[in-house]
C-alpha angles and dihedrals in degrees: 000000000000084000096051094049091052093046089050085051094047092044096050084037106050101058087051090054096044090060106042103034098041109021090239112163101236114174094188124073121206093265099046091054087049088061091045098043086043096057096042087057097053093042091054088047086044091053090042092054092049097051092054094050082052094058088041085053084049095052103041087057099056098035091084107155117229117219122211094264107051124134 
């Protein structure tokens, strides 16, 4: 998307700018915090997936269906 594309630039640009127009002491360049921002975002979708398998786990095992002829 048009935003995602201007959030990946920003984030390569800024650090470069940081450094050379106001002297600031950055340790991390614009590829290095797409990885890390990369790998924070997968393992936060990793985390959400596994805490809903977890409530359907929940459910299925409660959810036990009673016959007609069941003592």
């Amino acid at each position: 998307t048009l935003w995602g594309a201007i959030y990946i630039s920003a984030v390569c640009v800024l650090p470069m700018l940081l450094i050379q127009q106001f002297n600031v002491p950055f340790y991390f360049g614009g590829t290095s915090l797409l990885i890390v921002v990369g790998v924070a975002m997968d393992f936060m979708g990793q985390i959400e997936s596994y805490l809903i398998s977890r409530q359907y786990e929940g459910l299925m095992a409660k959810g036990r269906v009673k016959g007609r002829h069941s003592f």
